[in-house]
Biopython code that builds the backbone (N, CA, C, O; Angstrom):
import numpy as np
from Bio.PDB.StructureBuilder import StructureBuilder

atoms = [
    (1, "UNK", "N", (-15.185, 12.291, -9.324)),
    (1, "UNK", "CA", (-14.252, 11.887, -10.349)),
    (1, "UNK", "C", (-14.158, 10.365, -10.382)),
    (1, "UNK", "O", (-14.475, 9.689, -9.403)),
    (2, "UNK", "N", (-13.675, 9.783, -11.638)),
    (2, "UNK", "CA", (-13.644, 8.448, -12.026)),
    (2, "UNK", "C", (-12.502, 8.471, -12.403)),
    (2, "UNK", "O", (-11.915, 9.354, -13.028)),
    (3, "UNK", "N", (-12.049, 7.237, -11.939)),
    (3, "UNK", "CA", (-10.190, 6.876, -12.532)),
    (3, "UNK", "C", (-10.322, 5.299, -12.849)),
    (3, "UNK", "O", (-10.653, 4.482, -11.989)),
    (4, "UNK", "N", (-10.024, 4.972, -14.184)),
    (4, "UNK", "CA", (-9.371, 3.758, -14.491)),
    (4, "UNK", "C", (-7.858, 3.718, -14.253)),
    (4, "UNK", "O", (-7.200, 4.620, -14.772)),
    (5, "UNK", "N", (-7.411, 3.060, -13.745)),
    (5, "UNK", "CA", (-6.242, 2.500, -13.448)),
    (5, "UNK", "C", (-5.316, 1.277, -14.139)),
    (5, "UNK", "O", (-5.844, 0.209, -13.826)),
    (6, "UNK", "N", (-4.295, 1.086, -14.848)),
    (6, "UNK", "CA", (-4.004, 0.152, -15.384)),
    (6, "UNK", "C", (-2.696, -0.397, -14.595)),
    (6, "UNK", "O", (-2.493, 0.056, -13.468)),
    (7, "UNK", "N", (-1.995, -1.146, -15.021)),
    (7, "UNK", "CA", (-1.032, -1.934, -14.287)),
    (7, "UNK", "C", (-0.293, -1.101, -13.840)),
    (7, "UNK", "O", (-0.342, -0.016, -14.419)),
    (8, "UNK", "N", (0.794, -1.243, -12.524)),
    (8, "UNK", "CA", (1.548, -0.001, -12.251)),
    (8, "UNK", "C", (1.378, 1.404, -12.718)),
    (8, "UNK", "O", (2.279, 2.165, -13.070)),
    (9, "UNK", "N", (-0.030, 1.667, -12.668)),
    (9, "UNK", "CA", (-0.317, 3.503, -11.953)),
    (9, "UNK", "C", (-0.536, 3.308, -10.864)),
    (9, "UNK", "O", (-0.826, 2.260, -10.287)),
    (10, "UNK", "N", (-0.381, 4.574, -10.412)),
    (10, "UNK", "CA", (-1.060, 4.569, -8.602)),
    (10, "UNK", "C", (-1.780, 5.878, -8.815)),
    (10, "UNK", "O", (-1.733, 6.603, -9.809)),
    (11, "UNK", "N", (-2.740, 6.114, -7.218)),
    (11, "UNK", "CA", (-3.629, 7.229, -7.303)),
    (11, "UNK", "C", (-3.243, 7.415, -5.967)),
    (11, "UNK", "O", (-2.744, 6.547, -5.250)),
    (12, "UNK", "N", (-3.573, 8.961, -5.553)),
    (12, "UNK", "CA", (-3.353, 8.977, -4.136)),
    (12, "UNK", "C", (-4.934, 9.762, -3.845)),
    (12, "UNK", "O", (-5.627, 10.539, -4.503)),
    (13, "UNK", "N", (-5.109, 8.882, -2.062)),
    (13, "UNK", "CA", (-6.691, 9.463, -1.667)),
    (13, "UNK", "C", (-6.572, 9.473, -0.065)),
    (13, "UNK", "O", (-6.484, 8.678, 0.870)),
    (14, "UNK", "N", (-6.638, 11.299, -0.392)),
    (14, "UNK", "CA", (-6.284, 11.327, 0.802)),
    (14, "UNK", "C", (-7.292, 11.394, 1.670)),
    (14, "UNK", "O", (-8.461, 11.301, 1.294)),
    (15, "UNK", "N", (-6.751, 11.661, 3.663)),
    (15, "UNK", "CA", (-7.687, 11.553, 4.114)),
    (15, "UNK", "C", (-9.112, 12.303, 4.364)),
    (15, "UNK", "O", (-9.297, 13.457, 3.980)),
    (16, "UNK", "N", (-10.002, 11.613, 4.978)),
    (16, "UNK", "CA", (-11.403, 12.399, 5.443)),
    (16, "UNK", "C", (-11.750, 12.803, 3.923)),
    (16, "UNK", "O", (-12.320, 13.888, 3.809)),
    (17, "UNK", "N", (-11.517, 12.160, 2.864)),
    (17, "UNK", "CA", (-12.321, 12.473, 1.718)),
    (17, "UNK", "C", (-12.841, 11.315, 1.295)),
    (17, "UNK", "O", (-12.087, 10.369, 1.070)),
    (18, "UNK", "N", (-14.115, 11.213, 1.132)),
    (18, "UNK", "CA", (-15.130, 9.607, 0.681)),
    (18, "UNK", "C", (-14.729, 9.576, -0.463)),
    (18, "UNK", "O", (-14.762, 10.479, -1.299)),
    (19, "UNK", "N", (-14.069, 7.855, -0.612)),
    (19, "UNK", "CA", (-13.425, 7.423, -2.028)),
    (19, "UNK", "C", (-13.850, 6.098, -1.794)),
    (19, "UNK", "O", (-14.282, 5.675, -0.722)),
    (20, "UNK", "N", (-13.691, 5.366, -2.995)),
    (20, "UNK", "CA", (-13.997, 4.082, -3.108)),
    (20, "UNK", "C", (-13.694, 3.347, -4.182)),
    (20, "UNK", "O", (-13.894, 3.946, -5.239)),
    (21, "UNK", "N", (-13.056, 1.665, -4.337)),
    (21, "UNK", "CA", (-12.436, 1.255, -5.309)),
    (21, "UNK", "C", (-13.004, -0.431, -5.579)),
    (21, "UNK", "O", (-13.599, -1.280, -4.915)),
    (22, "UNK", "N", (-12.485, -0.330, -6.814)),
    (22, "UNK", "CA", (-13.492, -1.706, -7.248)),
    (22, "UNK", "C", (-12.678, -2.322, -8.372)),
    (22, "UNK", "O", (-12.499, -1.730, -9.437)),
    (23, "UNK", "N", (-12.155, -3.613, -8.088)),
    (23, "UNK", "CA", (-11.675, -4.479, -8.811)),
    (23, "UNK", "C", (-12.349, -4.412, -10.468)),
    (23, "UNK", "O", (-13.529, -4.084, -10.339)),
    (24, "UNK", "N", (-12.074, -4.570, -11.666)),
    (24, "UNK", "CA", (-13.207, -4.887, -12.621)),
    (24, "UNK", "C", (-12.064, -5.963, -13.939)),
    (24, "UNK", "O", (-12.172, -6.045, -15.163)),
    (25, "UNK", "N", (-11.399, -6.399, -13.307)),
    (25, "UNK", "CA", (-10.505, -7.020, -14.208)),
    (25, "UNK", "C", (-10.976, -8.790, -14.723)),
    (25, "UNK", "O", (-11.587, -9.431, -13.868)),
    (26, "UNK", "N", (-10.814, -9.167, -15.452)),
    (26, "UNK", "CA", (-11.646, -10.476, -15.705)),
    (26, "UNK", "C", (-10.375, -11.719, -15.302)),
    (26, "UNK", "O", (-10.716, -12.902, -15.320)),
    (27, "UNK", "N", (-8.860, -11.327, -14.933)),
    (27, "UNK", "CA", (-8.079, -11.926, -14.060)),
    (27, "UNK", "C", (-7.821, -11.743, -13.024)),
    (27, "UNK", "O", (-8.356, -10.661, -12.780)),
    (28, "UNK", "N", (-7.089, -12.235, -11.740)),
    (28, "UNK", "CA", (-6.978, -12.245, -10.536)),
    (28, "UNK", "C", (-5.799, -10.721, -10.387)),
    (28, "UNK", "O", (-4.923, -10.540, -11.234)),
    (29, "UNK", "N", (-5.978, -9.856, -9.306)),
    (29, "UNK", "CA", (-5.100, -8.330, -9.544)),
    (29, "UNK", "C", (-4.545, -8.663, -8.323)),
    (29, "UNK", "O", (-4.630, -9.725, -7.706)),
    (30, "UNK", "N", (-3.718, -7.200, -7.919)),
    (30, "UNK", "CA", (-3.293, -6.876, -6.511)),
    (30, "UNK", "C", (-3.722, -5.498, -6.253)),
    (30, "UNK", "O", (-3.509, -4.866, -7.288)),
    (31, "UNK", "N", (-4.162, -4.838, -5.469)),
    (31, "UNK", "CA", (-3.923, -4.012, -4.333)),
    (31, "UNK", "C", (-3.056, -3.271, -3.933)),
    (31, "UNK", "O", (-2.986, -3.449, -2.717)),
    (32, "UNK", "N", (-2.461, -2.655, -4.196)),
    (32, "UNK", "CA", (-1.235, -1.878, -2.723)),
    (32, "UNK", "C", (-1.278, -0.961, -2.171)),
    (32, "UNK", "O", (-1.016, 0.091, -2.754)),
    (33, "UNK", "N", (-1.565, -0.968, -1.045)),
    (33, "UNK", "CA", (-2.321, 0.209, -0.183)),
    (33, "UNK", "C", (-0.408, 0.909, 0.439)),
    (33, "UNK", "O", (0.574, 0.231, 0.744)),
    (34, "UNK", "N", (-0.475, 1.564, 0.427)),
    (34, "UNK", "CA", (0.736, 2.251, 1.647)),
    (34, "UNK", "C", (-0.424, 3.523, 2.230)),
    (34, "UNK", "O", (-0.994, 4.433, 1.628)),
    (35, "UNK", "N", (-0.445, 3.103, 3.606)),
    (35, "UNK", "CA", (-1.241, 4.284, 5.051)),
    (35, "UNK", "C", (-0.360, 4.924, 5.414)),
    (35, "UNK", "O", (0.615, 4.213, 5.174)),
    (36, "UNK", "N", (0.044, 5.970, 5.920)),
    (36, "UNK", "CA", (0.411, 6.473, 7.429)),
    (36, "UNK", "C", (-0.380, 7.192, 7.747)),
    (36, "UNK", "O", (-0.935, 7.911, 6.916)),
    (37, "UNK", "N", (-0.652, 7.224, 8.912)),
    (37, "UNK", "CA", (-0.264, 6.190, 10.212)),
    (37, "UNK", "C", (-0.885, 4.653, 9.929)),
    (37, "UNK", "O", (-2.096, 4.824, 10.066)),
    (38, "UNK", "N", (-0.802, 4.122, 9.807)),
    (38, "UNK", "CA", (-1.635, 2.479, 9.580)),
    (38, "UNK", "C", (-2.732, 2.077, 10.556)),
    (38, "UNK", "O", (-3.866, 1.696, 10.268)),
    (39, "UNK", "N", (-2.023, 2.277, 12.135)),
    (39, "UNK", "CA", (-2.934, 1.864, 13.161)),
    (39, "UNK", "C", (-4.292, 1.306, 12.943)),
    (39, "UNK", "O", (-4.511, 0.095, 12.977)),
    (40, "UNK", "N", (-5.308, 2.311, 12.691)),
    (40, "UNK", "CA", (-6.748, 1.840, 12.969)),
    (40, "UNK", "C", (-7.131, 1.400, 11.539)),
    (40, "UNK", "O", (-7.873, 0.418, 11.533)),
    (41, "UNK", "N", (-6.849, 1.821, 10.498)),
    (41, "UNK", "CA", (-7.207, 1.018, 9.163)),
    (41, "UNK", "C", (-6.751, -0.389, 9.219)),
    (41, "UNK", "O", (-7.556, -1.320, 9.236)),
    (42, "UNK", "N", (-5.223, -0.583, 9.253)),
    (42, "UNK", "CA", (-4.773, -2.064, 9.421)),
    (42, "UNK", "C", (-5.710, -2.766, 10.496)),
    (42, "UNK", "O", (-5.985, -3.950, 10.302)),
    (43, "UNK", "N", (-6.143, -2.217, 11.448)),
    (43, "UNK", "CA", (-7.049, -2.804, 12.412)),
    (43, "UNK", "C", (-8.648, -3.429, 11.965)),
    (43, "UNK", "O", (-9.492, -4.172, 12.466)),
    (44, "UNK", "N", (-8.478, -2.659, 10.760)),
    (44, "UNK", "CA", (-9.770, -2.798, 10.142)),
    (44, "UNK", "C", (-9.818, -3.675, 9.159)),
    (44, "UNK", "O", (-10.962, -3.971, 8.813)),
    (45, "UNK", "N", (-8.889, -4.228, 8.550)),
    (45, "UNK", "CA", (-8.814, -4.923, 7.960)),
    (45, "UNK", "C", (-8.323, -6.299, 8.088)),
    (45, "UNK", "O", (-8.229, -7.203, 7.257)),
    (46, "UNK", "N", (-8.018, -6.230, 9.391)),
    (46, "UNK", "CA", (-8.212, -7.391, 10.234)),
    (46, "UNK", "C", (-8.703, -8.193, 10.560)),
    (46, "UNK", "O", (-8.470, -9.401, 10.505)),
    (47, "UNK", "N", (-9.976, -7.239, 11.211)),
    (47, "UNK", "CA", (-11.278, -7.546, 11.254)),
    (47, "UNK", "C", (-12.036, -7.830, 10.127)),
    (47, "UNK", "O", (-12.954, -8.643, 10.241)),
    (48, "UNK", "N", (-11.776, -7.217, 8.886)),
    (48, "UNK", "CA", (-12.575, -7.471, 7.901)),
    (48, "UNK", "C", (-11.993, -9.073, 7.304)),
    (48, "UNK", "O", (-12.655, -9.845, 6.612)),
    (49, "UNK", "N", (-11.167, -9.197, 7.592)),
    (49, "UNK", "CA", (-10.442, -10.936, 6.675)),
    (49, "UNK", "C", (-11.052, -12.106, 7.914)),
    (49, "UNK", "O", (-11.206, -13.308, 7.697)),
    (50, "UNK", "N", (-11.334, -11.411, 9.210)),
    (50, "UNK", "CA", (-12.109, -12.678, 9.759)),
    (50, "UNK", "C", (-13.402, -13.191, 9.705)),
    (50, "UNK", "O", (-13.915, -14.178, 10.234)),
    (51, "UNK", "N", (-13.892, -12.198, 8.849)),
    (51, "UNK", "CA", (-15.181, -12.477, 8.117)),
    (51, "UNK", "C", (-15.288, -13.477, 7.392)),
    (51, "UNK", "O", (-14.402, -13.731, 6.576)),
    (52, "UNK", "N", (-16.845, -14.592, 7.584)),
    (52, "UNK", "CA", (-16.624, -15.441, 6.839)),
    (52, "UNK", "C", (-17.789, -15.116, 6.005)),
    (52, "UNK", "O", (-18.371, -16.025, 5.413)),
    (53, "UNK", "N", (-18.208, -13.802, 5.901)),
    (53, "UNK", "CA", (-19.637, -13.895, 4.692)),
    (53, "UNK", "C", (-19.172, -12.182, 4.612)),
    (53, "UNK", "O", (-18.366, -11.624, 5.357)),
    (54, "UNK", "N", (-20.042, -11.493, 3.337)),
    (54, "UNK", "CA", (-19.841, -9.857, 3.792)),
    (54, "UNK", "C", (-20.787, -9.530, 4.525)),
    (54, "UNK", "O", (-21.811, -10.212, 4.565)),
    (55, "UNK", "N", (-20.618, -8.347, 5.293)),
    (55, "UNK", "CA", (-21.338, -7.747, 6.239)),
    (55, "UNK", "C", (-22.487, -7.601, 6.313)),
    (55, "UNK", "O", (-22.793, -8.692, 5.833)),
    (56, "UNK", "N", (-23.702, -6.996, 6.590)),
    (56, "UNK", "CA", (-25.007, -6.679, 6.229)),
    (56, "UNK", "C", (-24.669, -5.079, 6.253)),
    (56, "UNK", "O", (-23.649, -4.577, 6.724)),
    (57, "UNK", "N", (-25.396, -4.625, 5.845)),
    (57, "UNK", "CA", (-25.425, -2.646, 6.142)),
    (57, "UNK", "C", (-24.938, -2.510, 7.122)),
    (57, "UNK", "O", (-23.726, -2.299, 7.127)),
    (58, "UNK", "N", (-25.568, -2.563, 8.201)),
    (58, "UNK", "CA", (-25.752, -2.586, 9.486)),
    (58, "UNK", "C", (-24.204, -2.610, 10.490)),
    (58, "UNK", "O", (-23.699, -1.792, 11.258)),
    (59, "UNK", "N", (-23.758, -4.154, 9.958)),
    (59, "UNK", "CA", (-22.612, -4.389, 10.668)),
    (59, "UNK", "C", (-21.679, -3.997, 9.799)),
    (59, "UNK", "O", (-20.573, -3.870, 10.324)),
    (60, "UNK", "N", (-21.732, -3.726, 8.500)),
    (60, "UNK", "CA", (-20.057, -2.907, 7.696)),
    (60, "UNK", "C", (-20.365, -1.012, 8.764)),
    (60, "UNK", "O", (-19.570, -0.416, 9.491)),
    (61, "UNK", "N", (-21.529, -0.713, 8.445)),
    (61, "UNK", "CA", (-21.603, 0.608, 9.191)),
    (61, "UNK", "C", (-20.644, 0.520, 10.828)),
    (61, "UNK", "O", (-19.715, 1.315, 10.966)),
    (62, "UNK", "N", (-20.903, -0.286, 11.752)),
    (62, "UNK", "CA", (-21.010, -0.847, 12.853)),
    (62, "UNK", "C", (-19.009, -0.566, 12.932)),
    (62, "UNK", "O", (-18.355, 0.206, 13.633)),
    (63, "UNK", "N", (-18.617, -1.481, 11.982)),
    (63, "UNK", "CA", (-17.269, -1.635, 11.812)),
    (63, "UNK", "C", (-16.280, -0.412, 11.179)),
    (63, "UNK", "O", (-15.171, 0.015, 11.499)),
    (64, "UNK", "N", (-17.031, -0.148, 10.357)),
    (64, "UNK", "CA", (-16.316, 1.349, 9.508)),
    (64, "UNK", "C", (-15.990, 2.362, 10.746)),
    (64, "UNK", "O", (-14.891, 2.909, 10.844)),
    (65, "UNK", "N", (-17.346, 2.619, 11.948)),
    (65, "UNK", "CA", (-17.395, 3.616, 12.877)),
    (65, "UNK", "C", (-16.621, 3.055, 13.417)),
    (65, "UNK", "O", (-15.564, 3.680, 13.320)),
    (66, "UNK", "N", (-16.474, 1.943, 14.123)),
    (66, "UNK", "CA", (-15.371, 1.952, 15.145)),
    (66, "UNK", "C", (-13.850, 1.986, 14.832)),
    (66, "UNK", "O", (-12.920, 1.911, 15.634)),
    (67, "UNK", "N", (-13.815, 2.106, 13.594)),
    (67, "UNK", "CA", (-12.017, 2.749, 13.107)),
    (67, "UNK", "C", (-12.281, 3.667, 12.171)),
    (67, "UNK", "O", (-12.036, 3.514, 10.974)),
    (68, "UNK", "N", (-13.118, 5.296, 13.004)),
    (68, "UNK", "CA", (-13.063, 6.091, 12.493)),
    (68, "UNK", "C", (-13.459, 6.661, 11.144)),
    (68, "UNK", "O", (-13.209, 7.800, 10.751)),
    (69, "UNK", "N", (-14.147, 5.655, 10.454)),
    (69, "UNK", "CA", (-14.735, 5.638, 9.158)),
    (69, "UNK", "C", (-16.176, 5.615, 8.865)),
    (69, "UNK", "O", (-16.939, 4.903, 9.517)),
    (70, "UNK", "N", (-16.546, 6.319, 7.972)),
    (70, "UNK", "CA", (-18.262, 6.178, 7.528)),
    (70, "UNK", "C", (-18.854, 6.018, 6.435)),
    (70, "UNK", "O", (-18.760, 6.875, 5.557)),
    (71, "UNK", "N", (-19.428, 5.130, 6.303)),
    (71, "UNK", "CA", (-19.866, 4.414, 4.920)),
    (71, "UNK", "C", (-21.031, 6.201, 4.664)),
    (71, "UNK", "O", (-21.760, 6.964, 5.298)),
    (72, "UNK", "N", (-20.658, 6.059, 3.782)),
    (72, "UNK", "CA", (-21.529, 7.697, 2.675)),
    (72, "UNK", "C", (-22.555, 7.154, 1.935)),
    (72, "UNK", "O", (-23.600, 7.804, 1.966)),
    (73, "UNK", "N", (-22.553, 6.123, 1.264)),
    (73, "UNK", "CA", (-23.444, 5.697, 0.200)),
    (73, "UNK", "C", (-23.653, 4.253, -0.265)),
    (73, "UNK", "O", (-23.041, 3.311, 0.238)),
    (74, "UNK", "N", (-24.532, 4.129, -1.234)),
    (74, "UNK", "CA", (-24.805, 2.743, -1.504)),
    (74, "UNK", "C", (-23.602, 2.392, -2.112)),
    (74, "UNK", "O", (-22.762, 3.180, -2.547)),
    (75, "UNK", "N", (-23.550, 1.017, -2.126)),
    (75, "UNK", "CA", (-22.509, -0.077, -2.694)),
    (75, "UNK", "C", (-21.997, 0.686, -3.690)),
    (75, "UNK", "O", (-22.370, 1.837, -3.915)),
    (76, "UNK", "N", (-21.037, 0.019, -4.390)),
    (76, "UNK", "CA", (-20.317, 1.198, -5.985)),
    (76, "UNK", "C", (-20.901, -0.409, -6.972)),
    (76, "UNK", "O", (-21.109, -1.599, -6.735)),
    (77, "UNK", "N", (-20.955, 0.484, -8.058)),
    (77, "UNK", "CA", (-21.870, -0.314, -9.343)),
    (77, "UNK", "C", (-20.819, -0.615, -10.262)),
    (77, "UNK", "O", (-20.544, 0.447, -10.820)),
    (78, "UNK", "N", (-20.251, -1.335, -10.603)),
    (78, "UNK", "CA", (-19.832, -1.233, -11.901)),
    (78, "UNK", "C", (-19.659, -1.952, -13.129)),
    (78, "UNK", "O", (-19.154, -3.073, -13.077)),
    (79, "UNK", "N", (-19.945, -1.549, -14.028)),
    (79, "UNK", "CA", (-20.595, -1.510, -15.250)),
    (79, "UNK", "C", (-19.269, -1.797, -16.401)),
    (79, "UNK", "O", (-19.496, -1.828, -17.610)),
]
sb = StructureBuilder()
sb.init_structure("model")
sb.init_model(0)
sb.init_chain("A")
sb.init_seg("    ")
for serial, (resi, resn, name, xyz) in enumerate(atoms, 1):
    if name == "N":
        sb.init_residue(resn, " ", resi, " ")
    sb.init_atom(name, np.array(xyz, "f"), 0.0, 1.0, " ", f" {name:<3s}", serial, name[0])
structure = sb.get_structure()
C-alpha cells in the first residue's frame, strides 16, 4: 500500500511489518514519530544523526541489525 499524507494526518505502522517513508515536499516538513517502547529505535537514531555522510549498504544493514531491524529492499524511489 501507498499513502500520501498531507499536513496533520497521521498513519499508524505497526511493529515487525516492513514500512518505509519519504519526504517529497518542495518545502522544509516535520516528522513525528511517537514509539513505545522507544529504547532501541531512539538508540538508533542516535546513531544515525552522528553520521556525517549516509551509510553504504553494508553499514545501514550493520546498524538496522543491531537495533533489531532489517533493511528488506532497495532504497524507496520517488517519483
Amino acid at each position: 500500500m501507498k499513502f500520501t499524507l498531507r499536513p496533520g494526518d497521521s498513519l499508524f505502522a505497526p511493529r515487525m511489518i516492513p514500512h518505509v517513508w519519504a519526504y517529497v515536499g518542495d518545502k522544509p516538513g516535520t516528522l513525528l514519530l511517537a514509539v513505545q517502547p522507544s529504547g532501541s529505535l531512539e538508540e538508533f537514531f542516535m546513531k544515525s544523526c552522528d553520521m556525517i555522510r549516509p551509510p553504504t549498504p553494508q553499514e545501514a544493514e550493520k546498524l538496522f541489525a543491531a537495533h533489531g531491524m532489517k533493511v528488506v529492499g532497495p532504497p524507496l524511489t520517488v517519483s
